[in-house]
PDB file as gemmi writes it, atoms N, CA and C in Angstrom:
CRYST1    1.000    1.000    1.000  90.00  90.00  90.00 P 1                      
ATOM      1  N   UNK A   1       0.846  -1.184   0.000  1.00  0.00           N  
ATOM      2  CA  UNK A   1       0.000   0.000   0.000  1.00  0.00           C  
ATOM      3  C   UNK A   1       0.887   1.241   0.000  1.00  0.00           C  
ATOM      4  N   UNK A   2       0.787   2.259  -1.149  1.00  0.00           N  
ATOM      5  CA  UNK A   2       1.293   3.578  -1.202  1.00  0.00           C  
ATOM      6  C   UNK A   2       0.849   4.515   0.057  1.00  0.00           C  
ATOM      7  N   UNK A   3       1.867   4.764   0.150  1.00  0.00           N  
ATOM      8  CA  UNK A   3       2.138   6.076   1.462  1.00  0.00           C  
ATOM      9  C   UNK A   3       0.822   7.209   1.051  1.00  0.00           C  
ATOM     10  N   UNK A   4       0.090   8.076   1.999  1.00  0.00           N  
ATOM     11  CA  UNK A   4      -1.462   9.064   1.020  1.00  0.00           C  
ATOM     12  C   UNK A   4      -0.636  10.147   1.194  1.00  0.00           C  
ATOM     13  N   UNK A   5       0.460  10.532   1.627  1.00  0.00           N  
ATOM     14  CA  UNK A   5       1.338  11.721   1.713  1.00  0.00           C  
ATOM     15  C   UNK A   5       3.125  11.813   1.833  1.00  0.00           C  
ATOM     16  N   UNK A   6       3.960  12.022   1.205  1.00  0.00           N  
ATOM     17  CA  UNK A   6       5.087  12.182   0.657  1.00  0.00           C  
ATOM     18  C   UNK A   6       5.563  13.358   1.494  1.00  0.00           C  
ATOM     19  N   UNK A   7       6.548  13.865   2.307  1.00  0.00           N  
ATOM     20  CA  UNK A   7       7.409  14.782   2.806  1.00  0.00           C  
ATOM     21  C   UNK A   7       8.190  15.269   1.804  1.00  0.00           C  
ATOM     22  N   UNK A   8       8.856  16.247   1.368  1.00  0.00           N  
ATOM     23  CA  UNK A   8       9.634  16.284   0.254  1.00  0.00           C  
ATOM     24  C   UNK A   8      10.067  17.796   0.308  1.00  0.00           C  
ATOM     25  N   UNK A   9      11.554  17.831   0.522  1.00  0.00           N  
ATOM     26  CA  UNK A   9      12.604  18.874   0.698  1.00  0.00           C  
ATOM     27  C   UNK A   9      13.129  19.596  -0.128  1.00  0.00           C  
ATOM     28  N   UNK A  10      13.170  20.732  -0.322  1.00  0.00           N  
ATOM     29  CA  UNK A  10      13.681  21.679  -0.908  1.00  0.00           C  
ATOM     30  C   UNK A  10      14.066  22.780  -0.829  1.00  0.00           C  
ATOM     31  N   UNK A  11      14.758  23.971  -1.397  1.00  0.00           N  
ATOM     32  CA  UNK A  11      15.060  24.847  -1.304  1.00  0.00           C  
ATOM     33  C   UNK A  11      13.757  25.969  -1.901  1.00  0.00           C  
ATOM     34  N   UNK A  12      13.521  27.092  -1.090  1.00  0.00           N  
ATOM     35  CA  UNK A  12      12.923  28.499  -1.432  1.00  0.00           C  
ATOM     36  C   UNK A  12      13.283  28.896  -2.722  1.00  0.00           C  
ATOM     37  N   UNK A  13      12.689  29.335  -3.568  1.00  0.00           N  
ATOM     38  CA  UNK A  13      12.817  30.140  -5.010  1.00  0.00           C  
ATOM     39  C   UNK A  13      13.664  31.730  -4.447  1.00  0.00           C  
ATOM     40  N   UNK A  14      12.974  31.850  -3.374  1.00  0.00           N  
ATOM     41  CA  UNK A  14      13.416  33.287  -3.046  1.00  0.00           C  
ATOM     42  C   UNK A  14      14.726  33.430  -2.049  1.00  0.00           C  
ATOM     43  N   UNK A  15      14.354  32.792  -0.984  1.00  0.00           N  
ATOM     44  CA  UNK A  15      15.096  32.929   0.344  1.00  0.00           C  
ATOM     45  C   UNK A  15      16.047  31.658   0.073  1.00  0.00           C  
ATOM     46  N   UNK A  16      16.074  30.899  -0.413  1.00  0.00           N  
ATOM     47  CA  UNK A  16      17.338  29.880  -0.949  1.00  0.00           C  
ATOM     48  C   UNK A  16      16.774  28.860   0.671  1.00  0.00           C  
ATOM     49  N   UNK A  17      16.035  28.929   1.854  1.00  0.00           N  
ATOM     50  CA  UNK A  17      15.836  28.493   3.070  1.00  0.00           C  
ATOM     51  C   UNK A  17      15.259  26.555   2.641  1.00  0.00           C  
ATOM     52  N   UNK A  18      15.624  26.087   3.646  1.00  0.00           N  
ATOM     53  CA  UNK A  18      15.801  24.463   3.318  1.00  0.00           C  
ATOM     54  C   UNK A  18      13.830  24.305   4.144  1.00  0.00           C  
ATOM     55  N   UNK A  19      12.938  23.659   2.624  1.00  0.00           N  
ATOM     56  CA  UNK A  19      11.768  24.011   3.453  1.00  0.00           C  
ATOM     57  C   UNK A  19      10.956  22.551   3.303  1.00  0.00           C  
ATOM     58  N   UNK A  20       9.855  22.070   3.479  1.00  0.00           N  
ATOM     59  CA  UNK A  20       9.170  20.663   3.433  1.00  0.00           C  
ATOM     60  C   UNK A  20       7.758  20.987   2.798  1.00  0.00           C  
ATOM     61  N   UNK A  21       7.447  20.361   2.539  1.00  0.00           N  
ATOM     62  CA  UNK A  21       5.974  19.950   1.767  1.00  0.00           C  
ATOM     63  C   UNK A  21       5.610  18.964   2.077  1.00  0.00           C  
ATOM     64  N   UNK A  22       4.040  18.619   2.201  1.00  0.00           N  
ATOM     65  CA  UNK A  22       3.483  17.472   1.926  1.00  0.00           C  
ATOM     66  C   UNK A  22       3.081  17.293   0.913  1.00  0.00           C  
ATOM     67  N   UNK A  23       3.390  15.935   0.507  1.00  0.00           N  
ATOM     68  CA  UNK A  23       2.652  16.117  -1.333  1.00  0.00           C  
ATOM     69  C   UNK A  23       2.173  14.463  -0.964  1.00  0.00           C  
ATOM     70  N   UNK A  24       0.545  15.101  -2.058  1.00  0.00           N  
ATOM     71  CA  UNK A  24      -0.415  13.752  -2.057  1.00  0.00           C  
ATOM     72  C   UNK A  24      -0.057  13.315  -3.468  1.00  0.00           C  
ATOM     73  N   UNK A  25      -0.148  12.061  -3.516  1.00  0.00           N  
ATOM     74  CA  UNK A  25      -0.327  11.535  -4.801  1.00  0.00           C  
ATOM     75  C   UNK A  25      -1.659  11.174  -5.666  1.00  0.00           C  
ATOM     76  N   UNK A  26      -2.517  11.230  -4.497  1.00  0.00           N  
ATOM     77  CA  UNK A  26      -3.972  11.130  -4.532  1.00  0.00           C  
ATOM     78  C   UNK A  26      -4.580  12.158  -5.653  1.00  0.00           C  
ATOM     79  N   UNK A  27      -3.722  13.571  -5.410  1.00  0.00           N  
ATOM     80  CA  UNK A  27      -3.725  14.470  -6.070  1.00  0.00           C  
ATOM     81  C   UNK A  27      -4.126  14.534  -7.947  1.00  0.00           C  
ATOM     82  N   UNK A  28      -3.733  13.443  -8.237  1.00  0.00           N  
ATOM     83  CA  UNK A  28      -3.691  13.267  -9.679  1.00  0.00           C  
ATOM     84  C   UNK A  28      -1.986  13.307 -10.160  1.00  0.00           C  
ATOM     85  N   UNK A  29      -1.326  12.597 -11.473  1.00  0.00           N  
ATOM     86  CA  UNK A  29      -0.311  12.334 -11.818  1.00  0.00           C  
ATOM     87  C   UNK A  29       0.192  13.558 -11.823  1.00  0.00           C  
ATOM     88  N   UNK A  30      -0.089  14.618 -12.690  1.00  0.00           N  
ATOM     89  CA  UNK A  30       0.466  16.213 -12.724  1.00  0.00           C  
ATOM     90  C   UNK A  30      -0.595  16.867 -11.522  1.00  0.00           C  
ATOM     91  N   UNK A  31       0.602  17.776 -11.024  1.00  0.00           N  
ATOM     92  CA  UNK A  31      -0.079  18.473 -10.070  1.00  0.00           C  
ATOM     93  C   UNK A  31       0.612  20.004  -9.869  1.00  0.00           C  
ATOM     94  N   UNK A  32      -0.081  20.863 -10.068  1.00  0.00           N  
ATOM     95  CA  UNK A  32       0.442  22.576 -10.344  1.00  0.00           C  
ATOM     96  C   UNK A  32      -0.791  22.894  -8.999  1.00  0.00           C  
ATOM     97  N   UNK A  33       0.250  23.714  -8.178  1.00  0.00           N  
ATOM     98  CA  UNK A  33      -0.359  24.773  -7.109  1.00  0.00           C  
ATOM     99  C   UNK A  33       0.446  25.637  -6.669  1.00  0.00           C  
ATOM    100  N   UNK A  34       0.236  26.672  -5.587  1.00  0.00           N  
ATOM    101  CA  UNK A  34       0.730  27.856  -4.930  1.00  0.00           C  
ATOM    102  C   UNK A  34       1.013  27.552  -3.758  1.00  0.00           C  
ATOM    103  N   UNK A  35       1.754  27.630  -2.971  1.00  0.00           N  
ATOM    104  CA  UNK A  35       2.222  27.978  -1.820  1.00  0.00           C  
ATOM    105  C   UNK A  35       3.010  28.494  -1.064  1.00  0.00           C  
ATOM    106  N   UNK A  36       2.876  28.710   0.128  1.00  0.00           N  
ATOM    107  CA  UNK A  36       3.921  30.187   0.696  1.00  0.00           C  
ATOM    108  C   UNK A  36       5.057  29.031   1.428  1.00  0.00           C  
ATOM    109  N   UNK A  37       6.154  30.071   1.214  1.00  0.00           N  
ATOM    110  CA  UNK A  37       7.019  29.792   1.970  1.00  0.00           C  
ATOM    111  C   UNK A  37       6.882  29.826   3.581  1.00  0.00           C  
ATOM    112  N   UNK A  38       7.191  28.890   4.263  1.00  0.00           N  
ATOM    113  CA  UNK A  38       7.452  28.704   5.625  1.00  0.00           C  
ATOM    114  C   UNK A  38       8.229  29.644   6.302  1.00  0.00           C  
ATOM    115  N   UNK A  39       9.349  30.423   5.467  1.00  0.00           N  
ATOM    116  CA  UNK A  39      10.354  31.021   6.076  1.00  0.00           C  
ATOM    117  C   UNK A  39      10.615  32.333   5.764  1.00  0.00           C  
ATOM    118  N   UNK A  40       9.906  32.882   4.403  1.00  0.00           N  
ATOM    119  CA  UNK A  40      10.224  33.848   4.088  1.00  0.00           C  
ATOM    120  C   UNK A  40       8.403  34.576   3.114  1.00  0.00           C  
ATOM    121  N   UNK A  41       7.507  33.615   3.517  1.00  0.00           N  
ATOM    122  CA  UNK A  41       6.045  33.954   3.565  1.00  0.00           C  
ATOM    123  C   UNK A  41       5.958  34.113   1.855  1.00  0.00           C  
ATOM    124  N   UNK A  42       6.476  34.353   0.851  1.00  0.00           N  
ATOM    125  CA  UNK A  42       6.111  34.694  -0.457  1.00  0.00           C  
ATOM    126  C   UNK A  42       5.781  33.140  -0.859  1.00  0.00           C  
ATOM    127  N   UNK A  43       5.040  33.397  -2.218  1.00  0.00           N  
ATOM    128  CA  UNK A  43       3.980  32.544  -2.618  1.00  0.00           C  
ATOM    129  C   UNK A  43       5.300  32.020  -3.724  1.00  0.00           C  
ATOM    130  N   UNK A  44       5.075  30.547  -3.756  1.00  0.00           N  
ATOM    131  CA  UNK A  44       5.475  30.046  -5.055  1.00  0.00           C  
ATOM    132  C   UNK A  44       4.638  28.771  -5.747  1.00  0.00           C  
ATOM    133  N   UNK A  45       5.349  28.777  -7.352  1.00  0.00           N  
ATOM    134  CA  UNK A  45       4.536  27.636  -7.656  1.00  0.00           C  
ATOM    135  C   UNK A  45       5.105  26.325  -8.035  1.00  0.00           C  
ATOM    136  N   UNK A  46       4.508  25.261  -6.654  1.00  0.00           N  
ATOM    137  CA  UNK A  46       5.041  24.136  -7.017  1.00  0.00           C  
ATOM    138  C   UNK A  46       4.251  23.509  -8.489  1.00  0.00           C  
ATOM    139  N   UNK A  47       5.396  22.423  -9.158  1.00  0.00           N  
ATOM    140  CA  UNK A  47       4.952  21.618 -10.060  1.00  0.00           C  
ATOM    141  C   UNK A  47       5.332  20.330  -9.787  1.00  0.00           C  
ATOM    142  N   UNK A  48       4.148  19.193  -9.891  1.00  0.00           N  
ATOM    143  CA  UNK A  48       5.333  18.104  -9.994  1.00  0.00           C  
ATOM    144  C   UNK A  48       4.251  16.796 -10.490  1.00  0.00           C  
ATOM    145  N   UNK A  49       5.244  15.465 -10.630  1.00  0.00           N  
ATOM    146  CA  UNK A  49       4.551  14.186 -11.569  1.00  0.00           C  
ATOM    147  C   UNK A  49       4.788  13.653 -11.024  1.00  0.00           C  
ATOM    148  N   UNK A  50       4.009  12.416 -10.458  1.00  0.00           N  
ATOM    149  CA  UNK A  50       4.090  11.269 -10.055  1.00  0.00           C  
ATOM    150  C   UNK A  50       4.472  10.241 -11.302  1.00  0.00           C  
ATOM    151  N   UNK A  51       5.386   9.167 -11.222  1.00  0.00           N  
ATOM    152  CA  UNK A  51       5.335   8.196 -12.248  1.00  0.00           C  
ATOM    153  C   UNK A  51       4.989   6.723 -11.185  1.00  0.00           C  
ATOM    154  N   UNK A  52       5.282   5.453 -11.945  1.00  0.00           N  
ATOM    155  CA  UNK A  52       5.056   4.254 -11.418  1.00  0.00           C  
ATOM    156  C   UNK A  52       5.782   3.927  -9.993  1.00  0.00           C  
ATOM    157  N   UNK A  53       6.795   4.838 -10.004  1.00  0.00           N  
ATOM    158  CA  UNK A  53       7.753   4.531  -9.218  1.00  0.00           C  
ATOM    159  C   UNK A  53       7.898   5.675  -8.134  1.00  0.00           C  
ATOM    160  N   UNK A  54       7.035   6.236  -8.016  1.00  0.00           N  
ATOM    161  CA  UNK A  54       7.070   7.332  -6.971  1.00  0.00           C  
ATOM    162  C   UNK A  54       7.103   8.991  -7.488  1.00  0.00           C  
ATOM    163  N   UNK A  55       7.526  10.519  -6.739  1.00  0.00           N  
ATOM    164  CA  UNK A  55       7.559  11.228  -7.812  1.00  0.00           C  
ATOM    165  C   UNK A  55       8.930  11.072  -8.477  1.00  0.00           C  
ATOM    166  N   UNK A  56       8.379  11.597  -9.841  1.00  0.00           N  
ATOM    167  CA  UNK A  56       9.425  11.781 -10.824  1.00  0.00           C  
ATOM    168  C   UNK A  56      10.292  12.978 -10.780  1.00  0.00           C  
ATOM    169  N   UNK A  57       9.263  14.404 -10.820  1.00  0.00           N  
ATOM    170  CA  UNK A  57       9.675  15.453 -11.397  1.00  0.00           C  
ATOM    171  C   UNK A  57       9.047  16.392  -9.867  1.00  0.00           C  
ATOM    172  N   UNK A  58      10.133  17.385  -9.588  1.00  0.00           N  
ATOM    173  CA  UNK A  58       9.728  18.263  -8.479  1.00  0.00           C  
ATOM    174  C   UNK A  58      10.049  20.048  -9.230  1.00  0.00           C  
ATOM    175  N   UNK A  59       9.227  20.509  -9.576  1.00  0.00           N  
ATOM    176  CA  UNK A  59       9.722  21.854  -9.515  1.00  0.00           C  
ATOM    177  C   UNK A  59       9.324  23.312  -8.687  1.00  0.00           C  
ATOM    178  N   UNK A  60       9.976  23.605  -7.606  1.00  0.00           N  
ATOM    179  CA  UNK A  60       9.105  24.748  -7.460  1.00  0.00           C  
ATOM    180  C   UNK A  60      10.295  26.401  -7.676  1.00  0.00           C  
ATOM    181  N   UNK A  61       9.168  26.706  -8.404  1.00  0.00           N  
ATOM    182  CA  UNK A  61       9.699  28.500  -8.645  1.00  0.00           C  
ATOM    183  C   UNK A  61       8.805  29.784  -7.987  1.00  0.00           C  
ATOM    184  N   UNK A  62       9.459  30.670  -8.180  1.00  0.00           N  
ATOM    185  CA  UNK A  62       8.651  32.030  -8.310  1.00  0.00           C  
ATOM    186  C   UNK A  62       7.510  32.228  -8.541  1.00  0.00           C  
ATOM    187  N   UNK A  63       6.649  32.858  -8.367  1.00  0.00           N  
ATOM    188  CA  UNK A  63       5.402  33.268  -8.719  1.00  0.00           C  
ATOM    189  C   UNK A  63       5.790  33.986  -9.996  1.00  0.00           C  
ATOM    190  N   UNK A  64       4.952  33.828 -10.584  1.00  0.00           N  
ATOM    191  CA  UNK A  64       5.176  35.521 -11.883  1.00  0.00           C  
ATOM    192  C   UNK A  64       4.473  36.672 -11.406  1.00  0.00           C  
TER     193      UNK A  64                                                      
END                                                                             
């Protein structure tokens, strides 16, 4: 049985600050949303794909 939530580390677009997410997979394979930074409050937008094997692809940037 797949895990319903994923922890997953990264760096701030802005503040470069080491930050966490929960990510569902439940979510659907592609998944695009907004969220604020923990550390430095500005909004960014995560992207990312689940494949067979867990996620594939993590991106988060800047807002425009």
């Amino acid at each position: 049985m797949a895990e319903l939530e994923d922890e997953h580390h990264f760096p701030c677009p802005y503040c470069s600050s080491e930050v966490s997410i929960l990510i569902d997979p439940s979510g659907g394979r592609r998944q695009t949303f907004t969220w604020d930074c923990e550390v430095c409050c500005r909004p960014m937008v995560i992207r990312l794909e689940w494949g067979d094997g867990g996620l594939q692809q993590f991106v988060a940037e800047q807002e425009s």
